[in-house]
C-alpha positions in Angstrom: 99.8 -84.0 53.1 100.2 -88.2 54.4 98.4 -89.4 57.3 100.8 -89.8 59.8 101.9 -93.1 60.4 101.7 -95.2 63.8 103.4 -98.1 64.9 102.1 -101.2 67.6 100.8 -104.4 67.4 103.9 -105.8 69.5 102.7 -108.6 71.7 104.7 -110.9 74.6 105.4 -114.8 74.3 102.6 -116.5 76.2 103.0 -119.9 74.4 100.5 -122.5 75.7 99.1 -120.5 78.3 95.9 -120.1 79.6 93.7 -117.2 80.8 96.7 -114.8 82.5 98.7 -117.6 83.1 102.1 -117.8 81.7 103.3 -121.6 80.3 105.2 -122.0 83.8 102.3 -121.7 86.4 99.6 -123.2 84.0 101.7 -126.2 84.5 102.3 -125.6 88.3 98.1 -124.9 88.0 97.5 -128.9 86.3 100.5 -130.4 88.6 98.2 -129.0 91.6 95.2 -130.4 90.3 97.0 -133.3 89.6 98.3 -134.1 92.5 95.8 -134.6 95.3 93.7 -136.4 92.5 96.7 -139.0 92.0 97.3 -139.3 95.7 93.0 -140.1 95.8 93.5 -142.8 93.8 97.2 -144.0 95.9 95.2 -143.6 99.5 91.7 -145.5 97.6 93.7 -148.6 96.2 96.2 -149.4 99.2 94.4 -148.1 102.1 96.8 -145.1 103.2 95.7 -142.7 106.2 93.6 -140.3 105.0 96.4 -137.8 106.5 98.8 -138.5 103.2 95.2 -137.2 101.5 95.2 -133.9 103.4 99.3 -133.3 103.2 98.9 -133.6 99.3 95.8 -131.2 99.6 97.5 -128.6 101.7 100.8 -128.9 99.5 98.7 -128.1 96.3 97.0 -125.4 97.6 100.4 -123.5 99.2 102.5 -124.2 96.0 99.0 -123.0 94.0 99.0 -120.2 96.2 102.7 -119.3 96.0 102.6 -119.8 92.3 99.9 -118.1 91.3 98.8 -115.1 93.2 100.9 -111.7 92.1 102.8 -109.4 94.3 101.5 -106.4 94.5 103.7 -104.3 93.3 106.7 -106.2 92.4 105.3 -107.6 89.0 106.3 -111.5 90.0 104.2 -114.4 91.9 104.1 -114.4 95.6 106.7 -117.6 95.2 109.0 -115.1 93.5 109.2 -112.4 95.7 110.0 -114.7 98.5 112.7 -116.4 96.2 113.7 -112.9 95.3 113.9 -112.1 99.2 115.7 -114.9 100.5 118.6 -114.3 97.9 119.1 -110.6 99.2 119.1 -111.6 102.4 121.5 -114.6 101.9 123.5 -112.0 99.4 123.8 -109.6 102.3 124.7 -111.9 104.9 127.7 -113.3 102.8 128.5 -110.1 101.5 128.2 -110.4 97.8 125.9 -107.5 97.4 128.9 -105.0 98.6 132.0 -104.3 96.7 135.7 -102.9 97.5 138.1 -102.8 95.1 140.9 -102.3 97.4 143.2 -99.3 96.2 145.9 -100.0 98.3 145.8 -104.1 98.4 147.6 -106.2 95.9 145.0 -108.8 94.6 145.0 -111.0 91.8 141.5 -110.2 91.4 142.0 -106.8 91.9 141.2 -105.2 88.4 138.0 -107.3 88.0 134.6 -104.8 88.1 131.6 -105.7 90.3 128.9 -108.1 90.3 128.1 -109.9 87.1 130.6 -107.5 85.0 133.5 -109.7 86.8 134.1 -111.5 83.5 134.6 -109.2 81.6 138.5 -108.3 79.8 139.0 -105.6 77.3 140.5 -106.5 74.2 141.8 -104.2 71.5 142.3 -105.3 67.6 142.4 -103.3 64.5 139.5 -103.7 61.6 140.7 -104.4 58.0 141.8 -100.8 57.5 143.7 -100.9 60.5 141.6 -98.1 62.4 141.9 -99.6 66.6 138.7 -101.0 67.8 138.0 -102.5 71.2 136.1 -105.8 72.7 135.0 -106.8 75.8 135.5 -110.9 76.1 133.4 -112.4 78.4 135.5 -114.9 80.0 132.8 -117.5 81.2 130.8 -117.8 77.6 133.6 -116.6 75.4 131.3 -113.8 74.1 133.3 -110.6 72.3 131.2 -107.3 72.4 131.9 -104.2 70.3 130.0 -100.7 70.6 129.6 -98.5 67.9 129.7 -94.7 68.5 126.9 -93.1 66.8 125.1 -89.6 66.1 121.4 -89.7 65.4 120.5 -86.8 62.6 117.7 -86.0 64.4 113.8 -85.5 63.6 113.5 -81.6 63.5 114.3 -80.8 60.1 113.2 -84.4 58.8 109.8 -85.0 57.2 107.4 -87.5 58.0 108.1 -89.7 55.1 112.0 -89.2 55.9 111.6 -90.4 60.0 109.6 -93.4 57.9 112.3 -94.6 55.5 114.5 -94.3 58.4 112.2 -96.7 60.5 111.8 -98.7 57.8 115.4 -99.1 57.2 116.1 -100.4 61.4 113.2 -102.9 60.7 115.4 -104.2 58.2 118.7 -104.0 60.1 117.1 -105.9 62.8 115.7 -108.3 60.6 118.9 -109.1 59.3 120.5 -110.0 62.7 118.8 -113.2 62.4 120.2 -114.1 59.4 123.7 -113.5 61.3 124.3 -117.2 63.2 127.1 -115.4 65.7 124.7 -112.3 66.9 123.6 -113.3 70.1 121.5 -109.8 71.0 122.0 -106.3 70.5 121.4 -102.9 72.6 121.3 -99.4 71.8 122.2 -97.2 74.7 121.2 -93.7 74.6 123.0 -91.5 77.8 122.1 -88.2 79.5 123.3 -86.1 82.0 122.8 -82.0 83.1 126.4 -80.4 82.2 128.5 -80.0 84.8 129.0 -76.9 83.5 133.0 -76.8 82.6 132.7 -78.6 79.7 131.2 -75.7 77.4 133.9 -73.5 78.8 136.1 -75.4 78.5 135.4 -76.6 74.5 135.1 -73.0 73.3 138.1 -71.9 75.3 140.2 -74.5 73.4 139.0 -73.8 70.3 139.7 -69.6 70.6 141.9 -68.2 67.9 144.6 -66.3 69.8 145.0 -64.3 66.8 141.2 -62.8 67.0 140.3 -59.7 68.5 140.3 -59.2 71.9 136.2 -58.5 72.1 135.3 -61.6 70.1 137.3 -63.8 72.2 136.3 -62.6 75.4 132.0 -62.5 74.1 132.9 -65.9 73.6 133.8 -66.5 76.9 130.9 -64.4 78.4 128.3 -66.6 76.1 130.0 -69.8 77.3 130.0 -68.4 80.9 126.7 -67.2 80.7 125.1 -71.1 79.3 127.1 -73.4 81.2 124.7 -74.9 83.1 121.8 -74.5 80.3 124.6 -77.5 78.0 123.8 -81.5 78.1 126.3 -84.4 77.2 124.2 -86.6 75.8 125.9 -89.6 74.1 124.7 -92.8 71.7 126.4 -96.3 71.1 124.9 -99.4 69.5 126.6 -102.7 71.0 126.4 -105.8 69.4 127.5 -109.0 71.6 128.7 -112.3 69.4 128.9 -115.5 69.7 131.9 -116.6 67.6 131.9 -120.9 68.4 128.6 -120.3 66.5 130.4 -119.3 63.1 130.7 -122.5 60.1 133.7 -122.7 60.2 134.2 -123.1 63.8 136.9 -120.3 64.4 140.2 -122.9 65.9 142.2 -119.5 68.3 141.5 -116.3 69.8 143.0 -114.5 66.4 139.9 -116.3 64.4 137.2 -115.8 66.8 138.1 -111.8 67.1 138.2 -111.9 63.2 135.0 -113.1 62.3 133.5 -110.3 65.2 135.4 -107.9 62.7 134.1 -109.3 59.6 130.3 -109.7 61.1 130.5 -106.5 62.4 131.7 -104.8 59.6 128.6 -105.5 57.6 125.9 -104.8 60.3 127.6 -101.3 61.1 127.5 -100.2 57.0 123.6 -100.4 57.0 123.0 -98.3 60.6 123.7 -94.9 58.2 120.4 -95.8 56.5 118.6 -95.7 60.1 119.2 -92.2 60.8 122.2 -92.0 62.5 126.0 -91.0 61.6 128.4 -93.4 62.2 131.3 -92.1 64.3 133.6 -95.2 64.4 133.4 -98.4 66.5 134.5 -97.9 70.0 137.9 -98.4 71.6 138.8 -100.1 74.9 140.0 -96.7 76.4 136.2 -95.6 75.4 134.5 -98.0 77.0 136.6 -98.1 80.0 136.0 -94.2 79.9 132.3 -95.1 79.9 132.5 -97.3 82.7 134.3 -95.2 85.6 131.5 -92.3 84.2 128.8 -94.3 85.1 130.1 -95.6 88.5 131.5 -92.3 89.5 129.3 -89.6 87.9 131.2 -86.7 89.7 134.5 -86.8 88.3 132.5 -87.2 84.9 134.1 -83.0 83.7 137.3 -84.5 85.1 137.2 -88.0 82.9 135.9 -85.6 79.6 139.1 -83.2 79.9 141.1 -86.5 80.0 139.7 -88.1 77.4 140.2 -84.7 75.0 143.1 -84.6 75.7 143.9 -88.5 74.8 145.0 -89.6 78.4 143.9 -92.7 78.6 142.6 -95.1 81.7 143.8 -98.4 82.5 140.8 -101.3 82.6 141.5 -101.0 86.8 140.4 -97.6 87.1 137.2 -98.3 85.2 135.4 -100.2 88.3 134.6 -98.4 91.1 136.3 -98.2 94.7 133.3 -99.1 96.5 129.5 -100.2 95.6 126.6 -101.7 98.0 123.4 -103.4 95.6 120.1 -102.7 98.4 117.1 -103.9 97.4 116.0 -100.1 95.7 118.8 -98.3 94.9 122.8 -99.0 93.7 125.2 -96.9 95.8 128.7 -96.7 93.8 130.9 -94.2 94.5 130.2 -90.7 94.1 126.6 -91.7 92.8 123.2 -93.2 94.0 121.0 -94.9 91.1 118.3 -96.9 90.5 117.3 -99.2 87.8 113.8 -100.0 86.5 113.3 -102.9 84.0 110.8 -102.9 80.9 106.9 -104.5 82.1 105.2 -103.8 78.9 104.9 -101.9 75.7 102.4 -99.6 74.8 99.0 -101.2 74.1 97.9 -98.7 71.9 99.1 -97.3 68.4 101.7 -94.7 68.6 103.9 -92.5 66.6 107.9 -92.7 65.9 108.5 -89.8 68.5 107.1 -91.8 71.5 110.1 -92.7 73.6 111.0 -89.1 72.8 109.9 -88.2 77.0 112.0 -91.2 78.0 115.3 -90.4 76.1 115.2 -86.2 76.2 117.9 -84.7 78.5 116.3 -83.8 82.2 117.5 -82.5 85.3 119.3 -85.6 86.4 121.8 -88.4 85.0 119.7 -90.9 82.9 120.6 -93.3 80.3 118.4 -96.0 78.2 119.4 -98.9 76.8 117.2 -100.9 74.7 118.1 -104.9 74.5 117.1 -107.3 71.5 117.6 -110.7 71.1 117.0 -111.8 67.4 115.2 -115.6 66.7 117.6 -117.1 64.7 115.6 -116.9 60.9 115.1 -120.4 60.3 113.3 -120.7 63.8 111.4 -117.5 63.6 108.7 -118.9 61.6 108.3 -122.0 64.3 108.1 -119.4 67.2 105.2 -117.3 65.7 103.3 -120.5 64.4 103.4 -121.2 68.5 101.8 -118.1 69.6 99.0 -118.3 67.2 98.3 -121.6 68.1 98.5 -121.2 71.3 96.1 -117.9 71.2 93.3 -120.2 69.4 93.9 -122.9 72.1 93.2 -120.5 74.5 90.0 -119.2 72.8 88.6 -122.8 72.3 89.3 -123.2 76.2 87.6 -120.3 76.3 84.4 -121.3 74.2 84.2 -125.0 76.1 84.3 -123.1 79.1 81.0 -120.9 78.4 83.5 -117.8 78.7 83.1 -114.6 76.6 86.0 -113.4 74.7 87.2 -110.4 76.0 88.4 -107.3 74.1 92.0 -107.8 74.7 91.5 -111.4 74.3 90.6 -110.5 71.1 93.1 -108.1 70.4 96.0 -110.8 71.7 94.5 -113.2 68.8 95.0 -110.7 65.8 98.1 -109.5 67.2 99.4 -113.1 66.7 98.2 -113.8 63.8 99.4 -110.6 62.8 102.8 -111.5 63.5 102.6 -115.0 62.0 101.6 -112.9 58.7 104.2 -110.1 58.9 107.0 -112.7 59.5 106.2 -114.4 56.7 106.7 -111.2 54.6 110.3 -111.0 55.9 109.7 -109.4 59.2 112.2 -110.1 62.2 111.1 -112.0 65.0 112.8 -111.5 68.8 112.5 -110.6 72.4 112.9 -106.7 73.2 113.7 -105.0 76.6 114.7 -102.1 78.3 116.7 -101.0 81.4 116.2 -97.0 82.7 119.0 -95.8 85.0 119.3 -92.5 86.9 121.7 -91.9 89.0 122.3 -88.5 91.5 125.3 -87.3 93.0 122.5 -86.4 96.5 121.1 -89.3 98.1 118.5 -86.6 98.8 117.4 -85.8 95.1 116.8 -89.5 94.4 113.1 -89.6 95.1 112.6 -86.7 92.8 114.8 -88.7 90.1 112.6 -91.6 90.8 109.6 -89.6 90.1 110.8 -88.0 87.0 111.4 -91.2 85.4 108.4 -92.7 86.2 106.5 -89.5 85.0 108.5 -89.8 81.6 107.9 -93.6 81.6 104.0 -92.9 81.3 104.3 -89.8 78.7 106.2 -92.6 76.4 103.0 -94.9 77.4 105.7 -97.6 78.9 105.2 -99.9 82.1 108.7 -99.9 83.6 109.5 -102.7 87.3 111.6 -101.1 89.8 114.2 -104.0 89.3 113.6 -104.7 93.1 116.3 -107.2 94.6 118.6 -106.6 91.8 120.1 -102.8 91.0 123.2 -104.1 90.9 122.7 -106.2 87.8 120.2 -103.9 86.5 122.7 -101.4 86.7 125.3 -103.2 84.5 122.6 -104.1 82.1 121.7 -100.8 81.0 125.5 -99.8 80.6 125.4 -101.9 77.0 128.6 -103.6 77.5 126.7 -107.6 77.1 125.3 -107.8 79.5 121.9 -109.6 79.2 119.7 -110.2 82.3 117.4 -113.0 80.7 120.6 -114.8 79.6 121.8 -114.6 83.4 118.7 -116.5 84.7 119.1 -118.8 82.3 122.6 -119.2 83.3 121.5 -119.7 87.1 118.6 -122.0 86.8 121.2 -124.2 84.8 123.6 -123.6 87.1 121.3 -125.0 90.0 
């Protein structure tokens, strides 16, 4: 019999900085030392008050302060949690944290969905065997998303070397998103929720023989009866935003850009077989909208199933919902009350393949999991890695100048990178993961116990998890997998200002 096999060594981007530090406040850290020293030598050569010496002093030491003390519980500097503050509060008071759609107001703006999924438009298309397939276009970066629909086999009846080959083959698959210049990130988006306890009935009612005997048909309704609340819908799509201006040559129209989605996608989605999952078909725009009013209105999710059996189709209005309010812990939207919690850090340890198993099994309550990753484009992913091992020895010939012991996880941080340096080199891919965890309850009074449950899952898959304090509405449409990309939004706003 094989060892089994365990999986870590996955380390964040520090860069250049030192101790704790991230790159950001070791600069803030030398522009505070910096600064009173250079406003010495101003007040010393021109014979300022001694007062501009004291402002510069007091300035360094509240923007040191602000910088590069941690909030206690929040995960960011004190700086950031006041940032984070002062935008609720000016979001509240202006009124952009609530949301009516208005049902019975004629509004040019009316079909758009809340928050940052306003840009979004469904498109629909056909592949080259002209089986429907649906996009959503952002219409601010011009970015086309697509969702596969897949089945994972499952590890119950699979062997060790089996779930191994299978991991194997997704470390591949990711890889190869770097070679693809119009992949901006992917997400896989694993979805949960305790039946609501019609849909058994109703699946083995529509699929009775009215020719069979009386007795079988009607055990088959006592066993459906008798298991309906026992059933969980539990659902898994891969989406794959792109980038099509990115493609050589540059796509000239709309009709190009959707094409070369089609043709990228194409190949990615004929390698996901080899990862363990069945492929199901790429998603339509009816299925994601279908998705989208779930997820905002969890209690007419039986209702939405029975439609969607039964090939009614909703139109992209319905798919928002009537009313939502973002409050600094929780996401009220419709018929449902959820809260979001972002990804802090990966497990430090080595683990095996069924470690997110606690995280992703169906519970009690609504929950769904999307995982985000944003590949290094491969001719850069070499130049990234070569940075963080640099940077790791800088830190430890700070450290030896300094008179400072290495630490254990000083040391670890150091193999880590070179590990990865080493691993990329042998073909590995290179990129930024994340994760968004969403539950959501129909009871404003059963969210603390879905709060808890989450958490408690979130330490059996050794995972450190942020409550995404000050933003559940945008956390909330990240972990729906439709493109959106939180890290891409900050990006987007610090440009922006």
């Amino acid at each position: 019999m094989s060892d089994t096999r365990t999986y870590g060594g996955w380390r964040a981007r520090r860069g250049f900085g030192v101790g704790k530090l991230s790159e950001s406040q070791t600069a803030v850290m030398a522009g505070c030392v910096m600064f009173p020293l250079g406003t010495w030598v101003l007040v010393a050569s021109t014979g300022l008050p001694l007062l501009v010496m004291g402002i510069a002093l007091l300035v360094s030491l509240v923007t040191g302060v602000l910088a590069l003390v941690p909030h206690r519980s929040r995960g960011v500097s004190l700086g950031g949690s006041l940032i984070i503050a002062a935008r609720s509060a000016t979001a509240n008071r202006k009124g952009w944290s609530e949301w009516e759609s208005g049902v019975f107001t004629r509004h040019p703006r009316g079909k758009e969905l809340p928050g940052v999924l306003a840009p979004l438009m469904p498109l629909s298309t056909k592949d080259g065997l002209g089986n429907p397939f649906g996009l959503l276009w952002d219409r601010r970066t011009g970015r086309l998303t697509a969702s596969l629909r897949v089945a994972p086999v499952g590890t119950v009846l699979a062997d060790q070397d089996r779930q191994d080959l299978w991991i194997g083959s997704f470390a591949a698959w990711q890889a190869s998103l770097g070679y693809e210049p119009t992949v901006e990130w992917a997400s896989i988006t694993v979805e949960s929720a305790p039946s609501t306890g019609t849909e058994l009935a109703d699946y083995v009612s529509d699929r009775l023989d009215p020719a069979a005997p009386a007795v079988a048909r009607e055990t088959m309704r006592e066993v459906a009866e008798a298991h309906r609340g026992s059933t969980a819908d539990i659902s898994v799509r891969v989406s794959l935003t792109f980038q099509p201006q990115r493609a050589r040559p540059q796509p000239r129209d709309d009709a190009e850009r959707v094409a070369e989605v089609s043709r990228a996608l194409s190949g990615l989605e004929g390698d996901l077989p080899l990862c363990g999952v069945a492929m199901l078909g790429r998603a339509t725009a009816a299925d994601m909208t279908h998705w989208l009013r779930s997820a905002y209105d969890p209690h007419a999710r039986g209702e939405l199933a029975r439609l969607a059996e039964q090939k009614h189709l909703l139109a992209w209005a319905d798919a928002g919902p009537v009313k939502a309010h973002a409050l600094a812990d929780h996401y009220w939207h419709d018929s449902g009350w959820s809260c979001t919690w972002a990804l802090a850090g990966l497990p430090n340890q080595l683990v095996t393949s069924n470690v997110l198993a606690p995280l992703v099994t169906p519970g009690r309550y609504h929950r769904r999991v999307t995982i985000t990753y944003q590949p290094y484009p491969a001719d850069q992913a070499g130049d990234v890695v070569a940075r963080e091992a640099t940077g790791s020895a800088f830190r430890r010939e700070v450290r030896r100048r300094r008179g400072i012991d290495d630490t254990a996880r000083d040391r670890t941080d150091e193999v880590r990178a070179r590990q990865a340096a080493e691993e990329e080199a042998r073909g590995a891919g290179v990129g930024l993961w994340g994760m968004y965890v969403t539950t959501t309850v129909e009871d404003p009074r059963r969210l603390p116990d879905a709060i808890a449950d989450v958490e408690s899952r979130a330490r059996n898959a050794k995972l450190r998890l942020r409550r995404c304090w000050g933003w559940q509405g945008a956390g909330f449409a990240a972990s729906l997998g439709v493109g959106i990309y939180p890290p891409e939004l900050a990006r987007r706003g610090r440009m922006a200002r």
